[in-house]
C-alpha positions in Angstrom: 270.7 -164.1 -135.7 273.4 -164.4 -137.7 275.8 -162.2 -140.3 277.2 -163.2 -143.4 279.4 -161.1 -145.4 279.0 -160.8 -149.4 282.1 -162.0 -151.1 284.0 -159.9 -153.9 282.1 -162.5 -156.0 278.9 -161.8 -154.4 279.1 -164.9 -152.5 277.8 -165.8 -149.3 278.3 -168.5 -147.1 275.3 -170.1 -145.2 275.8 -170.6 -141.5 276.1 -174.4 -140.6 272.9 -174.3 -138.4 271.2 -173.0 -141.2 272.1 -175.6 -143.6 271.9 -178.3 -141.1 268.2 -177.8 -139.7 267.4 -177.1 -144.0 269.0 -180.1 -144.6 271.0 -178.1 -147.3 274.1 -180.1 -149.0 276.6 -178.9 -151.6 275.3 -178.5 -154.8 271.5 -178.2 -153.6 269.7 -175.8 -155.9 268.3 -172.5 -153.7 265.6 -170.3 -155.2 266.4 -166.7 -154.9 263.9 -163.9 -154.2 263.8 -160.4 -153.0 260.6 -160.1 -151.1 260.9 -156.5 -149.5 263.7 -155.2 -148.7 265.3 -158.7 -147.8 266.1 -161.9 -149.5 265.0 -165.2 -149.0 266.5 -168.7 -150.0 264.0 -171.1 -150.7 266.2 -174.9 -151.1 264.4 -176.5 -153.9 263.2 -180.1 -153.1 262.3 -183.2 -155.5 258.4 -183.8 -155.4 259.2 -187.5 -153.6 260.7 -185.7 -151.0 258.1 -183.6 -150.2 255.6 -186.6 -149.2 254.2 -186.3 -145.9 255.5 -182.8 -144.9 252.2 -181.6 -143.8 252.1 -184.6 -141.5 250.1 -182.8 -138.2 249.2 -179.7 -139.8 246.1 -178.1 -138.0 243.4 -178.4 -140.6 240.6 -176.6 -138.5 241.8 -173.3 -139.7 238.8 -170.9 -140.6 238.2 -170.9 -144.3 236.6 -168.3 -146.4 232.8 -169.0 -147.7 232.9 -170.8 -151.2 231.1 -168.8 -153.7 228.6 -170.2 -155.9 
């Protein structure tokens, strides 16, 4: 786990294993959110990049009964 320290400017810097395995590059737009007492940092993708990342995903998952 890693620390960052909040800038004068309320800047932050993310780690370089962070942005690397998120694939983050400069001038990528992050959504912000305070979910808790935390924050997360969503990176915000283009629709065309988003084809095929559920590629593998278990789809035998239990689901709730439809109602009628």
């Amino acid at each position: 786990m890693d620390t960052v320290t909040v800038s004068p400017k309320y800047q932050v810097v993310i780690p370089k294993h962070v942005r690397e395995s998120m694939r983050i590059r400069p001038g990528q737009r992050v959504r912000v959110f305070a979910y808790g007492d935390r924050i997360e940092m969503v990176p915000i993708r283009k629709m065309r990049d988003m084809r095929g990342f559920l590629k593998g995903i278990n789809t035998t998952v239990v689901r709730e009964k439809r109602c009628a």
